[in-house]
C-alpha positions as CSV (number, residue, x, y, z in Angstrom):
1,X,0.0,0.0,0.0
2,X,1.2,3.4,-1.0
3,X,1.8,5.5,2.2
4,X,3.0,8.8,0.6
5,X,0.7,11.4,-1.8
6,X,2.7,14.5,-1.4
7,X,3.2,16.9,-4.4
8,X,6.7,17.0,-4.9
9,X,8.2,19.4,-8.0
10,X,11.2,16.8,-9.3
11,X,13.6,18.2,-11.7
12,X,14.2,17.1,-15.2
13,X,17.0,14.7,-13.9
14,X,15.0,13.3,-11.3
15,X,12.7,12.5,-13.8
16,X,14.8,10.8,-16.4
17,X,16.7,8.7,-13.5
18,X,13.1,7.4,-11.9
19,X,11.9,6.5,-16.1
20,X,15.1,4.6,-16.2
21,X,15.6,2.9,-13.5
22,X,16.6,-0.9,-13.5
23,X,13.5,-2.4,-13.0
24,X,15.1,-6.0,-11.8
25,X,16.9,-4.2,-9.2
26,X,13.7,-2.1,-7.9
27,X,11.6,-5.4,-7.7
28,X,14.6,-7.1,-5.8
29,X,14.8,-5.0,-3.6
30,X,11.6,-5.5,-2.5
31,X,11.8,-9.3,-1.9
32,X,10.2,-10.2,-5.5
33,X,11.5,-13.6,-7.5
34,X,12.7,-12.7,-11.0
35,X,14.2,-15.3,-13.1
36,X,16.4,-15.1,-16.6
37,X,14.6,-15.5,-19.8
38,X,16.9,-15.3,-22.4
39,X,18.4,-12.1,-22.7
40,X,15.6,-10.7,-20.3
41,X,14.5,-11.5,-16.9
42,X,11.2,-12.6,-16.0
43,X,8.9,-11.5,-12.8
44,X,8.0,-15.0,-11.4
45,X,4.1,-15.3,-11.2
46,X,3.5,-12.6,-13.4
47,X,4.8,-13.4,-17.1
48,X,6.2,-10.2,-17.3
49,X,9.1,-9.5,-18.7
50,X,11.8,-6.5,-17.9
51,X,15.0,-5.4,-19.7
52,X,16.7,-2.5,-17.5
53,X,14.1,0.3,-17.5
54,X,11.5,-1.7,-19.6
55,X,8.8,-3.8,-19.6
56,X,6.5,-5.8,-21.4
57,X,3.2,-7.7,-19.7
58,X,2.5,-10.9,-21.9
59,X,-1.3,-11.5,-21.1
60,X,-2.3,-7.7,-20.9
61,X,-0.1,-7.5,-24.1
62,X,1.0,-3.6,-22.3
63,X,4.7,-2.3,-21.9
64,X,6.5,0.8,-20.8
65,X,8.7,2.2,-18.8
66,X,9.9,2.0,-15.2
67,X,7.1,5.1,-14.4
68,X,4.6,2.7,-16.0
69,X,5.9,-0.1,-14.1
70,X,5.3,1.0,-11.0
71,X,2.0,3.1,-11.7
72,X,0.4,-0.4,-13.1
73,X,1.7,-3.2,-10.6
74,X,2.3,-1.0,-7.5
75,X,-0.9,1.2,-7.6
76,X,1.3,3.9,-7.7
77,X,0.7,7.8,-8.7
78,X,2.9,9.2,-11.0
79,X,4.0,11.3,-8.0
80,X,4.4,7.9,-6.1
81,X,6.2,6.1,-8.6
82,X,9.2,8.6,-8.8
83,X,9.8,8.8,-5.4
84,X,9.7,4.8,-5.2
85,X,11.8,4.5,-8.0
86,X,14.7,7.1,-6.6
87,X,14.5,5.5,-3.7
88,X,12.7,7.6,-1.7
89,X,11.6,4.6,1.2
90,X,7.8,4.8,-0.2
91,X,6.1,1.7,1.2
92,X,4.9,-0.3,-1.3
93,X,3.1,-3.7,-1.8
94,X,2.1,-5.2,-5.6
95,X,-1.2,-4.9,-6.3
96,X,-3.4,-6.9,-9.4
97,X,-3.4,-5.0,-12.5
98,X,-6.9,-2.5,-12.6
99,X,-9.9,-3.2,-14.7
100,X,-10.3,-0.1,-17.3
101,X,-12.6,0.6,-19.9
102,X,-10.5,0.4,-23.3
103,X,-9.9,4.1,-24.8
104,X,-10.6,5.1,-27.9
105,X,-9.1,3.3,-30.7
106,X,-6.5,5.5,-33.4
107,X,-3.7,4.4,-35.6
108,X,-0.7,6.3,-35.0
109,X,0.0,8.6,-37.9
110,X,1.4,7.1,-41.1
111,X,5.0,8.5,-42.1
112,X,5.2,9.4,-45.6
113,X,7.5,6.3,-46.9
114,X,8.8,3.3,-45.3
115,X,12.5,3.0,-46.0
116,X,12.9,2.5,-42.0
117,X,10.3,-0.5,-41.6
118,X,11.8,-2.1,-45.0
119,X,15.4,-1.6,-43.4
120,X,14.5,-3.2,-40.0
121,X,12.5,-6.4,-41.5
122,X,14.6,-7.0,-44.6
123,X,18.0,-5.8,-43.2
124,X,17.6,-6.6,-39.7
125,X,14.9,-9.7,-39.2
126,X,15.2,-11.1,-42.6
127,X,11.8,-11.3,-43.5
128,X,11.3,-12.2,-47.3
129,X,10.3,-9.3,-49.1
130,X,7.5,-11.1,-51.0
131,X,5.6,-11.7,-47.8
132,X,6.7,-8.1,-46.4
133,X,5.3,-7.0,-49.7
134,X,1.7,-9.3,-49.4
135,X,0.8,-7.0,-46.2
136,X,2.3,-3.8,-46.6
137,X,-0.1,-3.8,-49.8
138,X,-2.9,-4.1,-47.7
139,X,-2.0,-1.7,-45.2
140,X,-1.3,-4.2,-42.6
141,X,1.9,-2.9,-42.0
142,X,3.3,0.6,-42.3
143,X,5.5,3.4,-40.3
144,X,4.8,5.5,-38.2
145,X,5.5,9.2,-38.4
146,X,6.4,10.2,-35.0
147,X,8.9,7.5,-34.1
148,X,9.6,4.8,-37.1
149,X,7.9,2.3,-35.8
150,X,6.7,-0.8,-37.6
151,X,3.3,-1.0,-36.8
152,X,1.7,-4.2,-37.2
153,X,-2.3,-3.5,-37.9
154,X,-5.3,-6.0,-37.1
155,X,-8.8,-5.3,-38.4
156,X,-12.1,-7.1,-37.5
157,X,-14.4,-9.4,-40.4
158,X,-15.9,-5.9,-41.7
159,X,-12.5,-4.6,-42.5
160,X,-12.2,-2.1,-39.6
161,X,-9.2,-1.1,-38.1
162,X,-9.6,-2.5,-34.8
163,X,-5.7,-3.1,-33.1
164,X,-2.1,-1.9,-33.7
165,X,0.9,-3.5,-32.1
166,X,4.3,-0.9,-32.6
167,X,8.1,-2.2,-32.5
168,X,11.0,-0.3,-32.7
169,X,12.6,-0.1,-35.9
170,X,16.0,1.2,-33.7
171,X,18.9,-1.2,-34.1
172,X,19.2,-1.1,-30.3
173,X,15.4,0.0,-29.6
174,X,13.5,-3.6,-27.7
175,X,9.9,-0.7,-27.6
176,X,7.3,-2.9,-28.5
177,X,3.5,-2.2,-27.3
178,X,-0.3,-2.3,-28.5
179,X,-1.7,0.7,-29.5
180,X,-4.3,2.5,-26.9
181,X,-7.4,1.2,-26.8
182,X,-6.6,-1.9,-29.5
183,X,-9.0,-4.8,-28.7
184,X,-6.9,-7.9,-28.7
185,X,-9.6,-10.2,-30.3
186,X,-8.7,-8.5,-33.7
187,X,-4.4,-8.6,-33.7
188,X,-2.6,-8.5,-36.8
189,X,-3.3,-11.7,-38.9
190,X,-4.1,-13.4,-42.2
191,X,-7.1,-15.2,-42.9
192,X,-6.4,-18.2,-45.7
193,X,-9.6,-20.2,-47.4
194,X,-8.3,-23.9,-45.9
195,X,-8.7,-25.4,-42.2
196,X,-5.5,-24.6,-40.9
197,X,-4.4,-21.6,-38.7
198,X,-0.8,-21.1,-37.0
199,X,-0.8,-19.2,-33.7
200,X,2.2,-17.4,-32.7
201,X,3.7,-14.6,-30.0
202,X,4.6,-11.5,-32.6
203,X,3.4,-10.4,-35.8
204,X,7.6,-10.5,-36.4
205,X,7.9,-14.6,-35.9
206,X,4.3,-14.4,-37.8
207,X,6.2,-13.2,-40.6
208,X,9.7,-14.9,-40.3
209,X,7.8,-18.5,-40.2
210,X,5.9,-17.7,-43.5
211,X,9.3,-16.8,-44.5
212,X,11.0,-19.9,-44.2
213,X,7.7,-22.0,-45.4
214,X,6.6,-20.0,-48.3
215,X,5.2,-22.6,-50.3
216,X,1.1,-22.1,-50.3
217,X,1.1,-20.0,-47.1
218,X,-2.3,-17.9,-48.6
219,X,-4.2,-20.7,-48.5
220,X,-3.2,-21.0,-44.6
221,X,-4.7,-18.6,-41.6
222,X,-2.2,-17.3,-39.4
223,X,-2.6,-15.1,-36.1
224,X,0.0,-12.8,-34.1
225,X,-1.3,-13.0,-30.0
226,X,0.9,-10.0,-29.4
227,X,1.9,-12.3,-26.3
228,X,0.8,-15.4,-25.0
229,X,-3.1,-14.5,-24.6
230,X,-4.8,-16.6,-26.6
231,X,-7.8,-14.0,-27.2
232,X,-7.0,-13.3,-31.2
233,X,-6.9,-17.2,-31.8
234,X,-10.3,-17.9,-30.3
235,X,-11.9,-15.5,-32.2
236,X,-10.2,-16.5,-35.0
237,X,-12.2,-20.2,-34.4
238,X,-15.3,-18.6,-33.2
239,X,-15.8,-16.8,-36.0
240,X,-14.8,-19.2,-38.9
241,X,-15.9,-23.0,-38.8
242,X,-13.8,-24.0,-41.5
243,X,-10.8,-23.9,-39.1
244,X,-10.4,-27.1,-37.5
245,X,-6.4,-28.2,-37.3
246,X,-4.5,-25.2,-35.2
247,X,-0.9,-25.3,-34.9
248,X,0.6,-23.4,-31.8
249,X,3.9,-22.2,-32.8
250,X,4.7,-19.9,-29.4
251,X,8.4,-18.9,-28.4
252,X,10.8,-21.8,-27.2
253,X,10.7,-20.2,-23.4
254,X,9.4,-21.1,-20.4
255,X,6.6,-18.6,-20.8
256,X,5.7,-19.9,-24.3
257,X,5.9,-23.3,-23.1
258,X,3.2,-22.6,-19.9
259,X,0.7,-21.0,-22.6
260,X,1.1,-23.7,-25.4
261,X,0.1,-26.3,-22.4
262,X,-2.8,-24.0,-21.5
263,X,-4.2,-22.8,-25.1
264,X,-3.4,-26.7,-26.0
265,X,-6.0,-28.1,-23.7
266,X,-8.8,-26.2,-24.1
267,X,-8.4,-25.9,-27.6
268,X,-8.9,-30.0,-27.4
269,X,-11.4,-30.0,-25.3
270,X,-13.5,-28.1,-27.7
271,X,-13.0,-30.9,-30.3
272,X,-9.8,-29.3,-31.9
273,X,-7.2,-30.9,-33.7
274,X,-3.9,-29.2,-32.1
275,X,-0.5,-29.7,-33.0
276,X,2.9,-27.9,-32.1
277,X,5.4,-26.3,-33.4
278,X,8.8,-25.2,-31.9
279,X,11.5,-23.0,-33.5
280,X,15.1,-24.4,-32.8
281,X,15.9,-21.6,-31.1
282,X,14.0,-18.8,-28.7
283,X,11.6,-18.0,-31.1
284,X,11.0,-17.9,-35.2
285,X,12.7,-14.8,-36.0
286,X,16.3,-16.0,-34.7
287,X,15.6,-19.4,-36.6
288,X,15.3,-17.1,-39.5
289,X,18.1,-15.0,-39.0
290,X,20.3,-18.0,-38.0
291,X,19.4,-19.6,-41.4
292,X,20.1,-16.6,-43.6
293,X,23.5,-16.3,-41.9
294,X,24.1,-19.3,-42.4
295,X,23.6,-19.3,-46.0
296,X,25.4,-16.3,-46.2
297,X,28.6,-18.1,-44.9
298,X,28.0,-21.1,-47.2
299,X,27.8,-18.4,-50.0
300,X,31.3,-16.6,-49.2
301,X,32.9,-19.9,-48.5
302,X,32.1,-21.8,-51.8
303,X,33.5,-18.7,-53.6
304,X,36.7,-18.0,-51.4
């Protein structure tokens, strides 16, 4: 519970040291478990996941900053989340995230070209350009004026624009968050004419595994759960009966692992034929990159 309300006028520096503070070592430091996940570390019990000042919330689908951090799972004011941050002795006990109404719903503005988003998925992630191309075409994927961001758009059966999920196009930039007031039943997603759909964590490992299995993926469905929710894939089944065989292709981590078990079973127990999927390494988008490296290196070799 938060014992202090106080206005307090911080400066500018204040400020910026309480947004970035390390995040592992605040919720240490209070007795809390954290555990490493790959290159991030994990807050046991909560599937979130922090990397210095950041973090990202896998079932809400949220991230933000260390200010966020401690507004959401502290109950925090902003006023009350500085001072906790800078280490002020402000008594605080986690709380369960608060029930909101969802905001309104608006794309963030679309930057006049794209050369960013094209650099950061061909260049970085190594998507195929061909599939890049299929959904920038249909305005499924564009950049955002303000900050570059890829932004990874999900509309409902009527063709509405309904969810946005933003990642940093920054070679050193791990941002990634839904747009406000995005409804997660409607995430970035394809919808093919046959009976299969793949399910997977990011619109990114969406793209990298129709990447590396190109042959006839239109006539598949694929959905992004922008985390581990499974929200977009039911409504993906509850709205189209032709979809019988899902495949669950989630990140090779322990919090991947705990939501494949969990969408898995109740997917069967509604008469489902599930099957899974698991990249050789943390997720789809290394597999991808590892491959293209590695034909790179085979490429260099046999003409050295």
């Amino acid at each position: 519970m938060i014992t202090i309300s106080t206005f307090i006028p911080f400066t500018r520096e204040q400020l910026h040291a309480a947004k970035h503070a390390d995040l592992a070592a605040f919720l240490e430091s209070r007795g809390e478990k954290l555990k490493r996940s790959g290159s991030e570390m994990e807050w046991v019990g909560r599937h979130v996941t922090i990397r210095g000042h950041q973090f990202y919330d896998h079932y809400e689908s949220v991230g933000g900053t260390a200010i966020d951090f401690a507004q959401k799972y502290f109950g925090a004011s902003f006023q009350e989340a500085v001072q906790m941050l800078l280490g002020h002795g402000v008594v605080a006990t986690p709380v369960e995230p608060r029930q909101r109404e969802r905001p309104e719903f608006k794309l963030p503005p679309r930057n006049d070209n794209m050369r960013r988003v094209y650099a950061y998925l061909l260049k970085q992630r190594h998507i195929d350009r061909a599939v890049l191309d299929h959904f920038v075409h249909r305005k499924l994927i564009y950049e955002d004026a303000k900050y570059h961001n890829a932004v990874f758009v999900g509309i409902d059966e009527q063709g509405t624009l309904r969810h946005a999920h933003k990642k940093s196009t920054a070679s050193r930039g791990n941002f990634r968050a839904n747009q406000t007031g995005s409804d997660a039943k409607f995430a970035f997603h394809h919808t093919g004419i046959d009976e299969k759909i793949f399910a997977f964590e990011s619109p990114i490992d969406l793209l990298s595994f129709i990447s590396m299995h190109p042959k006839d993926w239109k006539q598949h469905s694929y959905v992004a759960l922008c985390g581990v929710s499974s929200d977009a894939l039911m409504h993906q089944l509850s709205t189209r009966e032709n979809l019988r065989e899902v495949v669950l292709c989630l990140d090779n981590d322990e919090a991947g692992h705990i939501a494949t078990g969990k969408i898995s079973k109740s997917l069967q127990d509604k008469g489902y034929d599930v099957s899974v999927l698991t990249s050789r390494f943390k997720d789809w988008n290394e597999d991808v990159i590892t491959l293209k490296q590695t034909e790179e290196l085979h490429c260099r070799l046999s003409h050295s």
